[in-house]
C-alpha positions as CSV (number, residue, x, y, z in Angstrom):
1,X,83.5,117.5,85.3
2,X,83.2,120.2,88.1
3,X,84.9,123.6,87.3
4,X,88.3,123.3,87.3
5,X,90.2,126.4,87.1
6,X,94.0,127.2,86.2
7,X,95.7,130.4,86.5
8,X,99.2,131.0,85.7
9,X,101.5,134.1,86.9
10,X,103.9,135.2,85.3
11,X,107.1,137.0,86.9
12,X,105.9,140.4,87.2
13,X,102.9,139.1,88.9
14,X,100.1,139.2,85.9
15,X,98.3,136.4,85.1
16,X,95.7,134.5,82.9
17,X,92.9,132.4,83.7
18,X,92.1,129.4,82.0
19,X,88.9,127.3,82.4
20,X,88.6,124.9,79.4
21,X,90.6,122.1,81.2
22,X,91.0,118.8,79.3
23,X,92.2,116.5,81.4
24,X,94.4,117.2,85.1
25,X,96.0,114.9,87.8
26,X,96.7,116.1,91.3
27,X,99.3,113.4,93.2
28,X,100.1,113.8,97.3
29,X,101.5,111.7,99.2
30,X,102.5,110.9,103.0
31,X,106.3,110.6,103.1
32,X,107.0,113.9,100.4
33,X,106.9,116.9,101.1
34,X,105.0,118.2,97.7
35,X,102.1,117.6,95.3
36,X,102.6,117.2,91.7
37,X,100.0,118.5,89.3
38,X,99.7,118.2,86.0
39,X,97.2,119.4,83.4
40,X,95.9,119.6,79.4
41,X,94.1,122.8,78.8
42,X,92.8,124.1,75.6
43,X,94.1,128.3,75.4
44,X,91.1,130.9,75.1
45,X,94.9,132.3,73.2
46,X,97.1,131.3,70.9
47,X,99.8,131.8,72.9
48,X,100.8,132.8,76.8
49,X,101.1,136.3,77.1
50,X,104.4,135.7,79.4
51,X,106.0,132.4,80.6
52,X,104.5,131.3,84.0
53,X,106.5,130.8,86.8
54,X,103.3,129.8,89.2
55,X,100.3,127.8,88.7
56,X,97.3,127.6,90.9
57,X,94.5,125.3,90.3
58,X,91.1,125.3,91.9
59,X,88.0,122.7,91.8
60,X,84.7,123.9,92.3
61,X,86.2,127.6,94.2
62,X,88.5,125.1,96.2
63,X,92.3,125.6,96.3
64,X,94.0,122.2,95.7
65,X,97.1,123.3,94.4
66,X,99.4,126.3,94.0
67,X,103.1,125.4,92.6
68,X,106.1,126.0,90.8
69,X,105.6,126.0,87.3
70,X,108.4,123.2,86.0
71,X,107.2,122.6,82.6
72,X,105.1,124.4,80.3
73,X,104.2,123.7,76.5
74,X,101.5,125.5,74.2
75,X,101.3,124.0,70.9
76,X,99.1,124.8,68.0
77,X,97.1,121.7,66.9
78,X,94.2,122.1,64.2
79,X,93.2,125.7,64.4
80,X,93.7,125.3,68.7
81,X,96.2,126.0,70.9
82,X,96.5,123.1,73.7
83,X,98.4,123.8,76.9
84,X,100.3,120.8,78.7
85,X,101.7,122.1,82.0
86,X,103.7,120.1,85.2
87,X,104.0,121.8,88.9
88,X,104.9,120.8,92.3
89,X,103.8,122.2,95.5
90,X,105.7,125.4,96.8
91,X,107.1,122.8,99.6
92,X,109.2,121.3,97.4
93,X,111.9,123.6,98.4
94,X,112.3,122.2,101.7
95,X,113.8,119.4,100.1
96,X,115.7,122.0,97.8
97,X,117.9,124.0,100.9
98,X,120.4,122.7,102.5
99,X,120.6,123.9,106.3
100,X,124.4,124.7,107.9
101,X,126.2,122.2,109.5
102,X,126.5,122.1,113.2
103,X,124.2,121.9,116.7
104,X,121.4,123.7,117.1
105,X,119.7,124.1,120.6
106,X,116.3,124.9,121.4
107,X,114.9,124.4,118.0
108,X,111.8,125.2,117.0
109,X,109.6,124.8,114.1
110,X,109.2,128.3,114.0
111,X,113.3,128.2,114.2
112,X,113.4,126.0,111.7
113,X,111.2,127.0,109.2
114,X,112.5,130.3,109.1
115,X,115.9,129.7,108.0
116,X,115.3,130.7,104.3
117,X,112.2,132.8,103.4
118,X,110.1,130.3,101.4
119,X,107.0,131.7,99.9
120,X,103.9,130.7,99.9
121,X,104.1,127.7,102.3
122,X,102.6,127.9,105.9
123,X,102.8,125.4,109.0
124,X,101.7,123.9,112.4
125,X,101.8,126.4,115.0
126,X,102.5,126.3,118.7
127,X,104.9,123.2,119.1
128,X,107.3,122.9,121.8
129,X,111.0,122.9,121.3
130,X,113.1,120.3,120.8
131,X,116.8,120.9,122.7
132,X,118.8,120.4,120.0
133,X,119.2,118.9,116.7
134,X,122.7,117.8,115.0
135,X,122.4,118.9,111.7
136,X,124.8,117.2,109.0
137,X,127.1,118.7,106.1
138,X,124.7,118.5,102.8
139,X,121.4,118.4,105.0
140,X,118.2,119.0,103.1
141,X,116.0,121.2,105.5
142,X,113.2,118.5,105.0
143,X,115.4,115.8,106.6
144,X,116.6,118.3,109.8
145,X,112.7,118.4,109.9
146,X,112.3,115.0,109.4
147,X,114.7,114.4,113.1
148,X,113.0,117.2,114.7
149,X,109.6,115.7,114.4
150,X,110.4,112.2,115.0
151,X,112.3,113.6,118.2
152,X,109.2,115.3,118.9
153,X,106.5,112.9,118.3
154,X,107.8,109.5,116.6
155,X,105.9,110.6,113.7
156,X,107.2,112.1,110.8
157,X,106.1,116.1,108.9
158,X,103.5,115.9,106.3
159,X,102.3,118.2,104.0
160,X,98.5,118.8,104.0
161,X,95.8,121.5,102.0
162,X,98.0,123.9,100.1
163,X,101.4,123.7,101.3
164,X,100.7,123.5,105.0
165,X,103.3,121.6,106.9
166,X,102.6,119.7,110.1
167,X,104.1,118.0,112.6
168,X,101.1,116.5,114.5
169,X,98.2,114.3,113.9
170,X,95.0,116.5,112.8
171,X,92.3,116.7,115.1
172,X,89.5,113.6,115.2
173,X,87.0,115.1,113.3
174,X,84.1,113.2,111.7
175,X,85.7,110.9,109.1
176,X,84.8,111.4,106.0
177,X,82.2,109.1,104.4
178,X,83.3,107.8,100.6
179,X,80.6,106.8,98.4
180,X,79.8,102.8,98.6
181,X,77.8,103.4,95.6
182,X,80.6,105.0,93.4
183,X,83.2,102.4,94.3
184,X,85.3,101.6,91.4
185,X,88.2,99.4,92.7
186,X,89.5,97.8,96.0
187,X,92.6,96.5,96.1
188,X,95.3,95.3,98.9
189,X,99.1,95.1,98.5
190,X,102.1,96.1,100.7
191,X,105.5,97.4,99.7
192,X,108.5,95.8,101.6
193,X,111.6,96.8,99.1
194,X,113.1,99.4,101.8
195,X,112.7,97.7,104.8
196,X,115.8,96.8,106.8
197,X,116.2,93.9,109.3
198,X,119.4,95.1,110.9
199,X,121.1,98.4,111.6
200,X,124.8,98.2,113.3
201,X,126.5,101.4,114.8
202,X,130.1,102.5,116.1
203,X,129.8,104.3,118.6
204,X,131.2,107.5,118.5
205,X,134.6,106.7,118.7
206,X,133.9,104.4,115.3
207,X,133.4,101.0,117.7
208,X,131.0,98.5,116.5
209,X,128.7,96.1,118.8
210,X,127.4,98.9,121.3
211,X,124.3,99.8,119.0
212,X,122.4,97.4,117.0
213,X,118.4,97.1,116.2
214,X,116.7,94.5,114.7
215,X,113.2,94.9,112.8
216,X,110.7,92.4,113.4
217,X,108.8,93.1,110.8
218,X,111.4,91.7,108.5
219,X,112.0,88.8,110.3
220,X,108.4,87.8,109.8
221,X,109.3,87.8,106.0
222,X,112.5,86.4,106.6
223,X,114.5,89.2,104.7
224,X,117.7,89.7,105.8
225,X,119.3,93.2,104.7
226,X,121.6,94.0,107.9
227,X,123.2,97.7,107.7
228,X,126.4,99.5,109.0
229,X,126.3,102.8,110.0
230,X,128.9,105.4,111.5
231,X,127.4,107.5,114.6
232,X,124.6,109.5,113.8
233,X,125.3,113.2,115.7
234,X,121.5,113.6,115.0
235,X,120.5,112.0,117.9
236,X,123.8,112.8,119.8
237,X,122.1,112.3,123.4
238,X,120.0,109.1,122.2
239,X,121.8,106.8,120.0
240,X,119.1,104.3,120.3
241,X,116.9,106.4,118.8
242,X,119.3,106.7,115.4
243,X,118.4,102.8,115.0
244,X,114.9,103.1,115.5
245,X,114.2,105.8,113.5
246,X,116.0,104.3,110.3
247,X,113.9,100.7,111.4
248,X,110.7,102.8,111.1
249,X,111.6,104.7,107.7
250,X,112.7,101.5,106.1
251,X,109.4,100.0,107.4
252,X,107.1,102.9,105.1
253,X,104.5,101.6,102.9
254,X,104.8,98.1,104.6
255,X,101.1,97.5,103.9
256,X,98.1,99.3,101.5
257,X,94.6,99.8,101.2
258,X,93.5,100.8,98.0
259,X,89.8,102.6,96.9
260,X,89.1,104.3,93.8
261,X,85.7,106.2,93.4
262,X,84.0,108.0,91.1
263,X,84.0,111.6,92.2
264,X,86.4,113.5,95.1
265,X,84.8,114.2,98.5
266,X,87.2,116.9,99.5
267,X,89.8,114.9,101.7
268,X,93.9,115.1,102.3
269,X,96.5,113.8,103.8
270,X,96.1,112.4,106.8
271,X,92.2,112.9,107.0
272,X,89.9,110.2,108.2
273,X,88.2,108.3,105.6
274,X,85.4,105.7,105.4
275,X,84.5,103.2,103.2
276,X,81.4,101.6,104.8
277,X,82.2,97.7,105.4
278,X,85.2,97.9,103.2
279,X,88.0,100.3,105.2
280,X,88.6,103.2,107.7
281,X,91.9,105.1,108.6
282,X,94.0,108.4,107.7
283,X,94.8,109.0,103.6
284,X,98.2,108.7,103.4
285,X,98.1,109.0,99.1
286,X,95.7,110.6,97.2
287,X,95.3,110.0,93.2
288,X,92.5,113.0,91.6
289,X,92.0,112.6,88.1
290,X,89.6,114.5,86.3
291,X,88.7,114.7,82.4
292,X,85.7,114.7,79.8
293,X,84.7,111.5,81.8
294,X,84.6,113.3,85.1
295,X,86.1,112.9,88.7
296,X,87.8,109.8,89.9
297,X,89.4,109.8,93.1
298,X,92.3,107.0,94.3
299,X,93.0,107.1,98.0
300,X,95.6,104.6,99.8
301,X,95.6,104.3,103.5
302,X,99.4,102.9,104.4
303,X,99.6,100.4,107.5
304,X,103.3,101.1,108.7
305,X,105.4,102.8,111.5
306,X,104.2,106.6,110.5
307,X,100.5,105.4,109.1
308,X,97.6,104.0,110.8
309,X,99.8,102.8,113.6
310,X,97.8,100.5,115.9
């Protein structure tokens, strides 16, 4: 297994490095706006000099990970001390902070994403503003996001690297080349459990039969799961766009494409991958697993509203 490299902080901003990793997994995934690591290391101490409050891992000098420490255990086993540790990205605060009620005109990313002072996490620079935003008692700052983007692009935000939020699609570099010869698995499935077939509004003085979408993709499996909603102040000035944008979400993950390989050739979210003769498209979640047996890398390219679209 390549080098992989753990060190914790502590509070008061010392830390420890630890090297002798047993086994680690690194999820991320398109539609949230963290990555969850989790590792087995075997302590160069008996014990952790302070409890850590931040993990950062590294693979071969590379950066994949720098989180919140949720869970942390050392336990003595047979003369050695064996440290099983959990952490999410520094992102998942933005699903964490709720943003106050009310309209907000020309919003910003920059606007946005300076509402609380998150550490750690950085984002797309440079985007236009959006003229407003209706943001909703009990709103998590990663759903106010969530309508900003889709108001700004019909996409949705994405967390790419460590803890980089974006809005837009990355520029169309080289894709990345997977190798044929260290295929392990292929496999193609879809997930259609969320996806609506109706939505229904009132209107905004609660009046149904104005505003209704239907979702094609549904009918195609002949699922019928109609919804009623009240009117959505998020999209205040295109009510239209309430129906479409909850058609879309519902329609996420709608089909995969599934490749495991033996090793990890360095891509994220939203990168271009080949696979020669067996796929092409953007990652939209990435599976890294390393242990005594060495890398093995799981990448699923969704087909939906958000993903690989056309």
């Amino acid at each position: 297994m390549p080098t992989a490299v753990l060190t914790l902080y502590a509070a008061d901003g010392s830390f420890v490095t630890q090297t002798d990793c047993a086994a680690f997994s690194l999820l991320k995934e398109r539609y949230l706006p963290y990555d969850t690591f989790h590792a087995v290391y075997c302590l160069t101490e008996e014990r952790l000099p302070q409890p850590p409050v931040r993990a950062v891992f590294t693979l071969d000098g590379v950066k994949l990970h720098d989180g919140i420490v949720r869970s942390v255990k050392a336990e003595r086993r047979n003369h050695l001390t064996q440290l099983t540790l959990t952490s999410r990205g520094y992102t998942e605060s933005l699903m964490q902070n709720q943003m106050v009620p009310g309209l907000y005109t020309d919003v910003t990313l920059d606007s946005l994403m300076t509402t609380y002072a998150l550490p750690h996490i950085t984002y797309e620079s440079g985007l236009s503003a959006s003229n407003y935003i209706y943001v909703k008692a009990n709103t998590a700052m990663w759903d106010a996001l969530s309508a900003f983007c889709y108001k700004y692009n019909r996409s949705l935000p994405y967390v790419t690297r460590c803890n980089h939020l974006r809005l837009s699609a990355k520029p169309e570099d080289a894709a990345i080349l997977l190798p044929a010869e260290g295929l392990l698995r292929y496999s193609e499935d879809g997930d259609a459990s969320t996806i609506i077939s109706r939505i229904d509004m009132a209107d905004i003085d609660g009046t149904y039969g104005q505003f209704t979408c239907t979702n094609e993709k549904a009918a195609e499996r002949q699922i019928v799961r109609v919804k009623q909603m009240l009117f959505d102040r998020q999209f205040l000035y295109q009510p239209e766009d309430a129906l479409r944008y909850r058609i879309a979400y519902s329609n996420r993950k709608l089909i995969g494409k599934t490749v495991s390989y033996c090793g990890y050739c360095g891509e994220d979210i939203e990168d271009m991958v080949e696979l020669s003769g067996v796929l092409r498209g953007h990652v939209s979640r990435i599976l890294l697993r390393g242990s005594e047996n060495g890398l093995e890398t799981t990448d699923t390219l969704y087909f939906d509203s958000f993903c690989n679209v056309g």
